[in-house]
Rosetta silent file (secondary structure, phi, psi, omega in degrees, C-alpha in Angstrom):
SEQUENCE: XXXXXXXXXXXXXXXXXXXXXXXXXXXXXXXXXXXXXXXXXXXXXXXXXXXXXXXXXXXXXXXXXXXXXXXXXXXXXXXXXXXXXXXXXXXXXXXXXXXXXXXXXXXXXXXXXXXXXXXXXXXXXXXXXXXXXXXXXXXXXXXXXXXXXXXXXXXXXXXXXXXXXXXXXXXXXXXXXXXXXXXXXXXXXXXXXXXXXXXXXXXXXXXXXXXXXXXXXXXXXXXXXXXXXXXXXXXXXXXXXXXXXXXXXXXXXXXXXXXXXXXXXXXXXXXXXXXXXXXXXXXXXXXXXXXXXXXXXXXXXXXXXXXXXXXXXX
SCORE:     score description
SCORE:     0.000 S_00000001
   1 L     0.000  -50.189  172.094   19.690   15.871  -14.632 S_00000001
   2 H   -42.454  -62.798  179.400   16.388   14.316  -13.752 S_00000001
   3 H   -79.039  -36.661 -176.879   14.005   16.935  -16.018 S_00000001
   4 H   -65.773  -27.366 -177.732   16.831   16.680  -18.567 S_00000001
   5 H   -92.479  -20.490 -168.787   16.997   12.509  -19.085 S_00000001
   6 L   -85.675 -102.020 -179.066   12.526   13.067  -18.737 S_00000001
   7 L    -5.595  -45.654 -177.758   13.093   15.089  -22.142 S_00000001
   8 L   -72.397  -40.100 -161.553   15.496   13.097  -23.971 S_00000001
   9 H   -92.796  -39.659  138.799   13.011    9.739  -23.637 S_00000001
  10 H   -22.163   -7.716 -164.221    9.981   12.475  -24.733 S_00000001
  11 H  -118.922   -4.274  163.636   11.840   13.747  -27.705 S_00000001
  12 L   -41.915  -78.909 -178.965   11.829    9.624  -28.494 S_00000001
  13 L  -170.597  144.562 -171.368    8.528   10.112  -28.666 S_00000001
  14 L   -84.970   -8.974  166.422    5.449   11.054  -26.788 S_00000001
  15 L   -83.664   93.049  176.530    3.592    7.552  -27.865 S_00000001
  16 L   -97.815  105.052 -175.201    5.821    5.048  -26.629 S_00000001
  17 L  -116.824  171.501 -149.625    3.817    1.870  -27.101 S_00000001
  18 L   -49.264  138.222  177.651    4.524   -1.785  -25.861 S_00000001
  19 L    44.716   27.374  169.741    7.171   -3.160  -27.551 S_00000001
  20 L   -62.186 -165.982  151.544    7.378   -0.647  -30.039 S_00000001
  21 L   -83.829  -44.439  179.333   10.422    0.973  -31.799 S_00000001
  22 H   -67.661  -60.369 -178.770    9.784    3.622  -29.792 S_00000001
  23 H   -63.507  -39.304  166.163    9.635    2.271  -26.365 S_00000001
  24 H   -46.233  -48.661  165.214   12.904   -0.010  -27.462 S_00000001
  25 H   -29.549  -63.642 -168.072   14.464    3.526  -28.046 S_00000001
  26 H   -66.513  -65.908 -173.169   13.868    4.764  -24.579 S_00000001
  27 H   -57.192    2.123 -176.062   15.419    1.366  -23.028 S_00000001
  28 H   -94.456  -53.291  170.353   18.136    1.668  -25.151 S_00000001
  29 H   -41.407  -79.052  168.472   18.331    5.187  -23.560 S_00000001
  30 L   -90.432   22.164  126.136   18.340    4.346  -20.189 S_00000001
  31 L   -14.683  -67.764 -149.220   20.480    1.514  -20.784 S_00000001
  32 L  -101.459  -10.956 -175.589   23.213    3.672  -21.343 S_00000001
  33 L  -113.582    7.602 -168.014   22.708    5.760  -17.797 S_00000001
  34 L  -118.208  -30.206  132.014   22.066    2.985  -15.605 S_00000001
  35 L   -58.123    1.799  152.702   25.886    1.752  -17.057 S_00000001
  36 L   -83.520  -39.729  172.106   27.092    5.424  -16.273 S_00000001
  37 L   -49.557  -11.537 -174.929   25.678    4.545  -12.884 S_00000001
  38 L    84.862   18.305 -155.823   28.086    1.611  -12.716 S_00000001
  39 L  -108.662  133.622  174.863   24.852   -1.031  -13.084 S_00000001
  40 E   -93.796  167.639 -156.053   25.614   -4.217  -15.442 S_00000001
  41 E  -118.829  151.459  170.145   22.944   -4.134  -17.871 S_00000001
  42 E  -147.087  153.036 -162.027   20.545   -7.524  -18.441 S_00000001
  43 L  -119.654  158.000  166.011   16.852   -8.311  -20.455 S_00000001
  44 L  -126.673  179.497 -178.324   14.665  -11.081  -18.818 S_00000001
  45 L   -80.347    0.423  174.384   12.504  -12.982  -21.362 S_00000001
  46 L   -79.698  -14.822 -139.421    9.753  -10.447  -21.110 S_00000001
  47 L    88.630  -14.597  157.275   11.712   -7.823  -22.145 S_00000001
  48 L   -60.021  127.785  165.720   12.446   -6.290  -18.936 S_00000001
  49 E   -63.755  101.893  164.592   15.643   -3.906  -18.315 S_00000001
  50 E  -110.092  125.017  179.383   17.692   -4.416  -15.467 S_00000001
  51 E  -129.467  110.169 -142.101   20.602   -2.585  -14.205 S_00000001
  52 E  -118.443  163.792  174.416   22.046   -4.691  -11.553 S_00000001
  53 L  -178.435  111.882  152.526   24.990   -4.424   -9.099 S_00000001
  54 L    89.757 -146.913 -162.598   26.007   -7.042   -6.561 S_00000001
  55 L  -101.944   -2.679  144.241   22.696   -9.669   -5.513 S_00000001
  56 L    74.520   -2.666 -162.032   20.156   -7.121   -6.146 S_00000001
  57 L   -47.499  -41.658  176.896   17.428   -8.018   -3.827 S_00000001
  58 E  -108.413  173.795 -128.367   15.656   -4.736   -4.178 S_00000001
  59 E  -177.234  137.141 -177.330   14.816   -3.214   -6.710 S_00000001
  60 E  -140.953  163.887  165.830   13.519    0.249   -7.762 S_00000001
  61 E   123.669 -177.651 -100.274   12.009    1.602  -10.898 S_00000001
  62 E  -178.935 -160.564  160.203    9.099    2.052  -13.213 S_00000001
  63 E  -150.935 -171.368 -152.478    8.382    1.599  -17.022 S_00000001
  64 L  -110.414  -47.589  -49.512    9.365    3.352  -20.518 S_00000001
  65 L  -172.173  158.144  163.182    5.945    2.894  -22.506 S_00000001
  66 L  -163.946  176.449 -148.230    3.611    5.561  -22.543 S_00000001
  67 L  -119.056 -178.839 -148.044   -0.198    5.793  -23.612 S_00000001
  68 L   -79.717    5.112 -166.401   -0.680    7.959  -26.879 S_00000001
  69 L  -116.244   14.996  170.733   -1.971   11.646  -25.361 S_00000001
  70 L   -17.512  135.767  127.889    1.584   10.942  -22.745 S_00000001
  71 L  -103.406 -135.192  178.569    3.078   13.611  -20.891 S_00000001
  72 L  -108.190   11.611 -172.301    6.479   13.164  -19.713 S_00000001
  73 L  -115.417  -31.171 -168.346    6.664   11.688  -15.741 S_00000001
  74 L   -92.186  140.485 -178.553    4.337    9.024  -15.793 S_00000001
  75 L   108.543  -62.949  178.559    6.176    6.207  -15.524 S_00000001
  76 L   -61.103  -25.789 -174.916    9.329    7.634  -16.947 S_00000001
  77 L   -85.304  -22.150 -156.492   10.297    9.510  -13.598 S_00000001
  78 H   -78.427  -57.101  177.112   10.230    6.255  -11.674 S_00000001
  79 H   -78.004   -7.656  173.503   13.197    5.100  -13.864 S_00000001
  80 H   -65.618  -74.943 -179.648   15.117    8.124  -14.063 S_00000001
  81 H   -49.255  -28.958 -176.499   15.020    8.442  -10.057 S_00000001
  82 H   -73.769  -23.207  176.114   15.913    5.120   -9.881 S_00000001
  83 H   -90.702  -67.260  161.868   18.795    5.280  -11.648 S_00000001
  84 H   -11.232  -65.364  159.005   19.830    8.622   -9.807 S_00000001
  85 H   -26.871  -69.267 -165.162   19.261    6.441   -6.231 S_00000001
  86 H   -61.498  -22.041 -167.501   21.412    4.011   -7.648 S_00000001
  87 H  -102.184  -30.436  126.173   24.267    6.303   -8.956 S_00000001
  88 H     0.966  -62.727  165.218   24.205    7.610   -5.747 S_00000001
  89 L  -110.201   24.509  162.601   24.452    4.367   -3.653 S_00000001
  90 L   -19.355  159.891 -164.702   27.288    2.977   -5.395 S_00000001
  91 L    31.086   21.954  174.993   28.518   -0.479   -4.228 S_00000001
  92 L   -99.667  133.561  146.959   25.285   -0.892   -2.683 S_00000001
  93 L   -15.368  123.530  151.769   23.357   -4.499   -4.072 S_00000001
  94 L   173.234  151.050  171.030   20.690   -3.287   -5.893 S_00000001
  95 E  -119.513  169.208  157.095   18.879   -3.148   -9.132 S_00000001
  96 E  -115.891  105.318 -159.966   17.150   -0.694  -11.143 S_00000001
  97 E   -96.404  147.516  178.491   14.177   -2.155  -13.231 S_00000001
  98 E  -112.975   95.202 -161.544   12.382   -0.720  -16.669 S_00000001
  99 E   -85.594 -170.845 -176.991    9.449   -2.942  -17.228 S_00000001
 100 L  -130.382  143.898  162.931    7.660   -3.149  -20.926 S_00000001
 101 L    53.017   30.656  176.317    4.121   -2.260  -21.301 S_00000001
 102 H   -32.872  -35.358  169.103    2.856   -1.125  -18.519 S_00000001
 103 H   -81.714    5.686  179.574    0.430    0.513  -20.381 S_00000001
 104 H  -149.194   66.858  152.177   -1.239   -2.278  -21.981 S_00000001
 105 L   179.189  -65.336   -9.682   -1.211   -5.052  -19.719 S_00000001
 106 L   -50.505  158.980 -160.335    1.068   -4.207  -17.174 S_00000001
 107 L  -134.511  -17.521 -154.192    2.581   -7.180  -19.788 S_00000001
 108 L  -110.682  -53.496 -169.057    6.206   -6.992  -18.655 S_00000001
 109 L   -73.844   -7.974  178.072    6.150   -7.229  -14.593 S_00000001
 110 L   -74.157  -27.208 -167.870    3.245   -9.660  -14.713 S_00000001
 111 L  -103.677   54.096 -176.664    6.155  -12.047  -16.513 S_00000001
 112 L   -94.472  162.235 -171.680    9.319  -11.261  -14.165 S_00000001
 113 L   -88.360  -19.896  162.461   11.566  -14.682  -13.874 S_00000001
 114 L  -136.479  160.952  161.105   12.409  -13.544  -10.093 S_00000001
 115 L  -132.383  147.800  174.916   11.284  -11.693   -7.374 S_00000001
 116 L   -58.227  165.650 -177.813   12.428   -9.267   -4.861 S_00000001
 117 L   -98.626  -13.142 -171.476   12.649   -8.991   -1.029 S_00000001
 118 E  -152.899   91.160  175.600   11.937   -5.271   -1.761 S_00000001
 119 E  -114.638  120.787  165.115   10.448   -3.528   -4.749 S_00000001
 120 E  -129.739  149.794 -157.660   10.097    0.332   -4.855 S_00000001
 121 L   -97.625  141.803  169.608    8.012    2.771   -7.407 S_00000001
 122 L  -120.410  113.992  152.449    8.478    6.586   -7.235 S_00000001
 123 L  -149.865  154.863 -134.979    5.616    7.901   -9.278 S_00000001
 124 L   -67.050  140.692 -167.365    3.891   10.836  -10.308 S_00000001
 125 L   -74.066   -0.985  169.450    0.423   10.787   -7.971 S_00000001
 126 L    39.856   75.755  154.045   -1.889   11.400  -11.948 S_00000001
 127 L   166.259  178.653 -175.425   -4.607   13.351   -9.533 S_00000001
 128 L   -77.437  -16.584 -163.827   -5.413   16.566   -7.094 S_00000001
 129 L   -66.609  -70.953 -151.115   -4.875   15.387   -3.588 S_00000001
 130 L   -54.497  -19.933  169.542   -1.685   15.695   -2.719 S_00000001
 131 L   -63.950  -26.709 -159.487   -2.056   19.674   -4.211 S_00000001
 132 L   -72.907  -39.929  175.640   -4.926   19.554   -2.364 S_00000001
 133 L   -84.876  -59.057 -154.782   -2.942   19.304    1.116 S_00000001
 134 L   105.010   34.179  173.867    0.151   21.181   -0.050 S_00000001
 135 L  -103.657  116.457 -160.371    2.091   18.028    0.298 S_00000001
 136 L   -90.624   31.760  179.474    4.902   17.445   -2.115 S_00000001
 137 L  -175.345  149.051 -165.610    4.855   13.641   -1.332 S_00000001
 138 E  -154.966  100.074 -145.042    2.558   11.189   -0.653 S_00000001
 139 E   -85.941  157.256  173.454    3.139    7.544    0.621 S_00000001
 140 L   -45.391  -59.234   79.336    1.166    4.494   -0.840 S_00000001
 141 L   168.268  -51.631 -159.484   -1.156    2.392    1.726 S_00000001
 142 E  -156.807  150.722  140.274   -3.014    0.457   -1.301 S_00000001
 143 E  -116.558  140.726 -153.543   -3.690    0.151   -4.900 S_00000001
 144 L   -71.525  143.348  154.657   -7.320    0.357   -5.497 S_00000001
 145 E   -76.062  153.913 -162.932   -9.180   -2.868   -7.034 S_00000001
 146 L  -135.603  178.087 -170.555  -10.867   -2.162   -9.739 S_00000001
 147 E  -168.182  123.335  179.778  -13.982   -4.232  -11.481 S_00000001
 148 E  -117.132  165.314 -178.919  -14.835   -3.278  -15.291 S_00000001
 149 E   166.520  142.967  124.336  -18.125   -4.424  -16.898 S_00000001
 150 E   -60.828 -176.655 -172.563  -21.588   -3.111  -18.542 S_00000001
 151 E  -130.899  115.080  143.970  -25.397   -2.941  -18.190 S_00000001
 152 E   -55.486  130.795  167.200  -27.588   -3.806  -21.326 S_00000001
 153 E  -134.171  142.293  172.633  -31.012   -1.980  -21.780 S_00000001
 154 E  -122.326  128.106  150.485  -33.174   -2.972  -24.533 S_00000001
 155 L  -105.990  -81.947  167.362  -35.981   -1.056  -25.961 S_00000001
 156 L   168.537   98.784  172.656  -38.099   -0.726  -29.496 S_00000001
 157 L   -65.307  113.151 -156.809  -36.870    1.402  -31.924 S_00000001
 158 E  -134.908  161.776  177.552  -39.661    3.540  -33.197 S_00000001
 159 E   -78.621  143.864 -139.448  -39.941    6.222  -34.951 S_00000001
 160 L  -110.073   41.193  151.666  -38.908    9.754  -33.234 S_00000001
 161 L  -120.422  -36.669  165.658  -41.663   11.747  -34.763 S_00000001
 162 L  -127.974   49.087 -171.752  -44.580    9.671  -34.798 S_00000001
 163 L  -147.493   93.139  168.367  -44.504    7.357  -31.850 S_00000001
 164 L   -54.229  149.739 -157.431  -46.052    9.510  -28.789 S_00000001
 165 H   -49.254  -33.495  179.755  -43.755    9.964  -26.005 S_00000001
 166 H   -49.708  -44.365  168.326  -45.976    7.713  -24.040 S_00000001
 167 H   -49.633  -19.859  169.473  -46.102    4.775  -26.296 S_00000001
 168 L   -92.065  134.541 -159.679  -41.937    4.533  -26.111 S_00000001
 169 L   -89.773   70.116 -173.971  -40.015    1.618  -24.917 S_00000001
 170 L   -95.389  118.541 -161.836  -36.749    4.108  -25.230 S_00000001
 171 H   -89.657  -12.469  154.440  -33.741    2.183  -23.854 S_00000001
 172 H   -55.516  -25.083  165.108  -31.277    5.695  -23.826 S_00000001
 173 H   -64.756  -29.075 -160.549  -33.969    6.869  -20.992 S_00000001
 174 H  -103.894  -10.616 -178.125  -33.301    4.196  -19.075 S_00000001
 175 H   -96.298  -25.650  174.864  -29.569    3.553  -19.278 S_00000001
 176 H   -57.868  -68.468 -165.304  -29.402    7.777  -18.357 S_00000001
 177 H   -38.761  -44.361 -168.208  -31.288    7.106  -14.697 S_00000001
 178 H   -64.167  -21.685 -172.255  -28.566    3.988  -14.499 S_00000001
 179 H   -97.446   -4.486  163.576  -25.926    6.269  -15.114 S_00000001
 180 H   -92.695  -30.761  151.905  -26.976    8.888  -12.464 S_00000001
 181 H    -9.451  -75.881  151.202  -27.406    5.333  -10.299 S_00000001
 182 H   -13.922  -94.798  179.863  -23.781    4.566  -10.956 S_00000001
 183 H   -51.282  -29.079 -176.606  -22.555    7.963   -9.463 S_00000001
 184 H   -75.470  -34.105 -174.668  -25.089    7.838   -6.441 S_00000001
 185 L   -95.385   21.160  170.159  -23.498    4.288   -5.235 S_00000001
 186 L  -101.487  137.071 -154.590  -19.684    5.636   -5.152 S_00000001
 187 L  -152.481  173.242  175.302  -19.768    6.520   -1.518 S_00000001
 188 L   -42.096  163.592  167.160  -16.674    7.163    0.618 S_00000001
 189 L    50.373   13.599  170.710  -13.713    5.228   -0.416 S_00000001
 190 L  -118.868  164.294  157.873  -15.125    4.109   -3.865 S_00000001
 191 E  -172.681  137.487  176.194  -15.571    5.509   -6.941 S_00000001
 192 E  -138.691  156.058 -171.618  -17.315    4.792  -10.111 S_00000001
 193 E  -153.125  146.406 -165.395  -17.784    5.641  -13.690 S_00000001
 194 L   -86.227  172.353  143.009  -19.947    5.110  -17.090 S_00000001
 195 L  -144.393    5.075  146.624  -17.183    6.245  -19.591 S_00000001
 196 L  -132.192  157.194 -173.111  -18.440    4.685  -22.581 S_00000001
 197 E  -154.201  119.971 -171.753  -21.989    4.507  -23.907 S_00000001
 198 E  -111.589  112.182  148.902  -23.282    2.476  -27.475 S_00000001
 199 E   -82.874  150.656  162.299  -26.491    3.173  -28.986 S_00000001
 200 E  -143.242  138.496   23.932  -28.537    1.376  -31.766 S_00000001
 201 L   -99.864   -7.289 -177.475  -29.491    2.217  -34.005 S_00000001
 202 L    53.334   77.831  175.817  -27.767    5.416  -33.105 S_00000001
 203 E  -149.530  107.858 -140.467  -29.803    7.436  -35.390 S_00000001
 204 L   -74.102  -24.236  143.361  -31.125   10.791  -34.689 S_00000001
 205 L   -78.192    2.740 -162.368  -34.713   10.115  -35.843 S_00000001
 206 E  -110.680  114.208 -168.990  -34.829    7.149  -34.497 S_00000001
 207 E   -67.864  114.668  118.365  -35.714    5.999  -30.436 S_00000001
 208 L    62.958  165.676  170.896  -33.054    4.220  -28.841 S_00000001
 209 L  -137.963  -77.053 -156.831  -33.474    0.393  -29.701 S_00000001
 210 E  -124.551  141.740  147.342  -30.684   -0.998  -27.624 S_00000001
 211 E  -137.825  158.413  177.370  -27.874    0.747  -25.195 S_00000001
 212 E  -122.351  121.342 -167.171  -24.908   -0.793  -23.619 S_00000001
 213 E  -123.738  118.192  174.099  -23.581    1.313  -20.727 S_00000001
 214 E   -64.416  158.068  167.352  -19.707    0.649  -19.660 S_00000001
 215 E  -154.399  148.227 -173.084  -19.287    0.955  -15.878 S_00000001
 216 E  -130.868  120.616  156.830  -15.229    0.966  -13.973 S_00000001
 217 E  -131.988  139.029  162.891  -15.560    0.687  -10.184 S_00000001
 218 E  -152.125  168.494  179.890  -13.108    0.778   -7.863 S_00000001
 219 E  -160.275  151.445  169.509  -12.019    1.035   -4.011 S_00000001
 220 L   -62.333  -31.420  164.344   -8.891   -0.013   -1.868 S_00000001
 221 L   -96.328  135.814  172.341  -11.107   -2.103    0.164 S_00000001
 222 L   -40.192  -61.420 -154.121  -12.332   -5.373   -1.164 S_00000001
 223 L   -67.785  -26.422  179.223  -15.498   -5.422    0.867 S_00000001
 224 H   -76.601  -43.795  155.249  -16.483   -2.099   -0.647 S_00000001
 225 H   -55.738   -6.135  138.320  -15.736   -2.766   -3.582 S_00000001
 226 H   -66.208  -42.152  167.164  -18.149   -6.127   -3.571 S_00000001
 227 H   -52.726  -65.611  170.632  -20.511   -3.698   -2.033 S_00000001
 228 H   -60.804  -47.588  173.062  -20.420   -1.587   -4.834 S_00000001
 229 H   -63.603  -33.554  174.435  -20.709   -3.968   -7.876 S_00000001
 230 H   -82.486   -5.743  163.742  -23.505   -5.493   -6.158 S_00000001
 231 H   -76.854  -41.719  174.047  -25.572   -2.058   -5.480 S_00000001
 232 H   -35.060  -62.510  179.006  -24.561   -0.960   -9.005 S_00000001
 233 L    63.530   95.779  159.654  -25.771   -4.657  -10.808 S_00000001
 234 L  -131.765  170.387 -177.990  -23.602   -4.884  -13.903 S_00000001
 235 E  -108.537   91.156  164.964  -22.393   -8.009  -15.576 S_00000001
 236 E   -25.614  124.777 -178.358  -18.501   -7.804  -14.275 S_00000001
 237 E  -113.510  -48.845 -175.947  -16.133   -8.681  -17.085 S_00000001
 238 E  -143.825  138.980 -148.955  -12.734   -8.179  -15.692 S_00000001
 239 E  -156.575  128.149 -171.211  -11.935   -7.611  -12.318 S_00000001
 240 L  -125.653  138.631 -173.345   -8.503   -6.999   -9.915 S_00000001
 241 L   -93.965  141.577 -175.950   -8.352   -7.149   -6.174 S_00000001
 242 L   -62.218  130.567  170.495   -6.841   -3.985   -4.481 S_00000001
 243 E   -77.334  117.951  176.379   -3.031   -4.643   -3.593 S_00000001
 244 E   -90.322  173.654 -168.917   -1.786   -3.116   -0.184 S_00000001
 245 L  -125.958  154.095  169.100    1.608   -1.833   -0.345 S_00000001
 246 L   -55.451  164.257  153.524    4.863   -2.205    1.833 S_00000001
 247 L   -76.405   -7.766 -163.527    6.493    0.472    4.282 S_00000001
 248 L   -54.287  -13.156 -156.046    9.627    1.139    2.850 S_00000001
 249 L   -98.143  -43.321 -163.930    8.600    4.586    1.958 S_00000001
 250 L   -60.688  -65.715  160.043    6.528    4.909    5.570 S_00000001
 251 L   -10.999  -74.432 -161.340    9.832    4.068    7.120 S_00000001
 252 L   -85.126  -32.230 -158.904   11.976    7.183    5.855 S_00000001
 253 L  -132.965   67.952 -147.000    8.681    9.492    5.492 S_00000001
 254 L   -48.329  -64.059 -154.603    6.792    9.301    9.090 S_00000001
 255 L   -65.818  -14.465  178.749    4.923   12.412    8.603 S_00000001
 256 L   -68.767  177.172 -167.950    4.127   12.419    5.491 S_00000001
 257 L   -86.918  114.081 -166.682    0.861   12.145    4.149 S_00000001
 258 L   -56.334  105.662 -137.890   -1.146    8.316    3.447 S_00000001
 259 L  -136.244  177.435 -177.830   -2.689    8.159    0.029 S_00000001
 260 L  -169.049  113.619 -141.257   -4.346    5.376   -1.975 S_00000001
 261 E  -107.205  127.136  179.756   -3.498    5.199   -5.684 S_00000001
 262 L   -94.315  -17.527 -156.591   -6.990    4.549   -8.089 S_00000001
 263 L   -96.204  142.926  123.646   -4.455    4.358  -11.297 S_00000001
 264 L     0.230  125.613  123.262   -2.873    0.620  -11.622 S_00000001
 265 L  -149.602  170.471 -142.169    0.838   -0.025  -11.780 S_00000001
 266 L   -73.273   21.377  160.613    3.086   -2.261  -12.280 S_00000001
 267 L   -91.758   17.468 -174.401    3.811   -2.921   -8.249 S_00000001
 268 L   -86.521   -4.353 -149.128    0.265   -4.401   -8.321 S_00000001
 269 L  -125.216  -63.452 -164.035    2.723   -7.328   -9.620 S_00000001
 270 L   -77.646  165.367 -179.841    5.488   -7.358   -8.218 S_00000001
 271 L  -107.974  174.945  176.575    5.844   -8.603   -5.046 S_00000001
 272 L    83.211    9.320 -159.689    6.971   -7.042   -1.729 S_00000001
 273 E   -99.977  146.495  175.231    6.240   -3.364   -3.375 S_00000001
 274 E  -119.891  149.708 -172.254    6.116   -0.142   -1.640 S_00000001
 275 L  -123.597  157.079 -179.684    5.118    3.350   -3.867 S_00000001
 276 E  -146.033  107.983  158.925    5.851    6.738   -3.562 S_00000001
 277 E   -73.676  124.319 -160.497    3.848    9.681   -4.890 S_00000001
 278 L  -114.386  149.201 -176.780    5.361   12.961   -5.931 S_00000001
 279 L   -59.772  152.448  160.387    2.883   15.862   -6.245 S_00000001
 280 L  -109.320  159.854  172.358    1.167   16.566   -9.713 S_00000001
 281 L  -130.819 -176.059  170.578    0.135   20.114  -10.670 S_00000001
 282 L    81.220   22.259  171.212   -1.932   21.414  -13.469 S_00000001
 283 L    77.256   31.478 -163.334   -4.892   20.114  -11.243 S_00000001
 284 L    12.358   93.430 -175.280   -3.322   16.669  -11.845 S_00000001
 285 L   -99.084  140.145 -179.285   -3.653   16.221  -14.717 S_00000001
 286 L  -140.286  177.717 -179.976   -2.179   12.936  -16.353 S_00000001
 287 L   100.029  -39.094 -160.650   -2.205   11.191  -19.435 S_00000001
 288 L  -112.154 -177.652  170.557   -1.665   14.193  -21.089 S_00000001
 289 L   -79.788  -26.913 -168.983    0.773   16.839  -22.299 S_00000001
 290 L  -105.142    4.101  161.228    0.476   19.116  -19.330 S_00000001
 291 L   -58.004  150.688  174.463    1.341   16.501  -16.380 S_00000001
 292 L  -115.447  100.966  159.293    3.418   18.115  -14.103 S_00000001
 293 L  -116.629 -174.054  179.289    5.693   17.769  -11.022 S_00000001
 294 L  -102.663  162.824 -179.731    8.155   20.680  -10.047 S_00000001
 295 H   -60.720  -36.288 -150.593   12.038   20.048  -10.316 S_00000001
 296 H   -91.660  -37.813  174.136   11.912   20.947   -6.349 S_00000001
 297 H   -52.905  -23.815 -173.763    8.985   18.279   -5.401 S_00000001
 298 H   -92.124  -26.650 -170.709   11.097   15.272   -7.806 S_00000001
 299 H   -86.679  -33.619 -178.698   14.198   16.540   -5.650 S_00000001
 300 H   -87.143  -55.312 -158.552   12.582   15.603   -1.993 S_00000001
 301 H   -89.200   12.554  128.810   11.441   12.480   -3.743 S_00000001
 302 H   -40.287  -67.939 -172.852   14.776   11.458   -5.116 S_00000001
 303 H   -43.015  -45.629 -178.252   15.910   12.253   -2.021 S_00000001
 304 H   -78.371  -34.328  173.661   13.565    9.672   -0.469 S_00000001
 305 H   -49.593  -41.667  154.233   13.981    7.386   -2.499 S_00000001
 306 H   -60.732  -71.458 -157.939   17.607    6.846   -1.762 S_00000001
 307 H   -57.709  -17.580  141.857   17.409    7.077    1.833 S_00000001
 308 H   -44.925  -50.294  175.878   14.691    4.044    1.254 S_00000001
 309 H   -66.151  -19.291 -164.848   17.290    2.149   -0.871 S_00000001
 310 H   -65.950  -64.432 -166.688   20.387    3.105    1.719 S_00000001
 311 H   -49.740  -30.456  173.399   18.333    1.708    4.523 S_00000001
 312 H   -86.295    9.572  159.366   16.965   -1.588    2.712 S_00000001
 313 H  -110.354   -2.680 -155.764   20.557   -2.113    1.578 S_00000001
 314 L   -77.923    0.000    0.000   22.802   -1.448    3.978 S_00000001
């Protein structure tokens, strides 16, 4: 049922973007299963999806949206299982939420009109670890802060034939050393990356004039993350403080293993949220066509995921 409802909102489309036709499509879609679930169905002014039953305090679920190289789980499994939990726990209080536009903002859960005593995310872990242990599940601790920004280097654009090497002020020399720089000051429990890089005149006779080097750092701890933008020294543009996460998950799933999510999502928002990671395969890979979980790894974390809602509901 689960891989079968992930297919139907994929054959929508695999670009579902915010507030699209397409993404309306899919909430129209699971709409209609979270009223086979017995759930009344309601919009907030954001655009959020709710499929509610009885006073609702907690809440489970995901978003619909998807970015434009999508495969099919992230995001999308969170509401599926949620509605499965919920169809499940009949006459238990509880909603099941679909935000909008997770992928460009989050835009929907930054605007909800209430909040929960309990909100929980089942989603696909988009990385290697948990394959890495052989763990099909992997509870939350934190979502990482993150800190976006560049480095200008200016040089003299000269000519790249007749200007000996000595004589050049080449500013693409000097933003590469910053960009091995970068990677040398991600240290445990950090990580950082250039992922875009603009030359001028950007011309292949021509020596470097100007580069602009992007740089994304992040870590689950604040202080490291403060650590890091100041050994890097970039001019910070936009910047999120890491979110710890709830127990709700911790609770049901002693043994499992303690993880720390680098991706975003929309429980960075909400408040009160606890997360749940389901293994990726394909070297977890996300983003993409070839994300992965297996039918039997989405099946333990269904599984937890109820026995989280039975217990926060009973």
């Amino acid at each position: 049922m689960i891989l079968q409802r992930l297919e139907e909102i994929y054959a929508i489309a695999q670009h579902r973007a915010a507030y699209s036709p397409e993404e309306d499509a899919a909430h129209e879609l699971a709409a209609g299963w979270m009223r086979e679930a017995g759930l009344a169905v309601t919009r907030d002014g954001a655009g959020n999806l709710f499929g509610k039953r009885g006073d609702a305090r907690v809440w489970a679920g995901s978003h619909l949206d998807s970015v434009p190289t999508a495969g099919r789980f992230d995001g999308a499994l969170g509401v599926v299982a949620a509605i499965e939990a919920a169809s499940r726990l009949r006459g238990r209080p509880l909603a099941v939420v679909a935000f909008r536009a997770e992928e460009t903002g989050p835009m929907g859960s930054k605007r909800i009109e209430s909040t929960p005593d309990a909100y929980l995310e089942l989603h696909i872990e988009q990385g290697p670890v948990l394959a890495s242990l052989g763990e099909p599940l992997g509870v939350v601790t934190a979502i990482a802060g993150q800190a976006r920004g560049f480095r200008v280097f200016e040089g003299r654009a000269d000519h790249a034939g007749t200007t000996p090497i000595e004589a050049r002020a080449d500013a693409l020399v000097e933003a590469a050393a910053f960009v091995l720089h970068v990677r040398e000051c991600a240290r445990e429990g950090t990580v950082a990356t250039v992922g875009a890089i603009e030359v001028e005149p950007n011309a292949t006779n021509v020596v470097p004039e100007k580069v602009t080097v992007s740089v994304d750092a992040r870590s689950a701890d604040a202080r490291r993350l403060a650590a890091l933008i100041a050994e890097i020294g970039f001019d910070v543009q936009w910047r999120s403080d890491p979110v710890a996460m709830g127990d709700a998950f911790a609770a049901v799933l002693p043994d499992a293993p303690r993880v720390v999510s680098g991706a975003g999502h929309d429980a960075m928002f909400v408040p009160n949220s606890s997360m749940l990671f389901v293994r990726s395969l394909n070297g977890g890979v996300s983003h993409h066509p070839d994300e992965l979980s297996s039918s039997e790894d989405i099946a333990l974390a269904v599984d937890a995921l109820t026995a989280a809602l039975d217990r926060l509901t009973r």
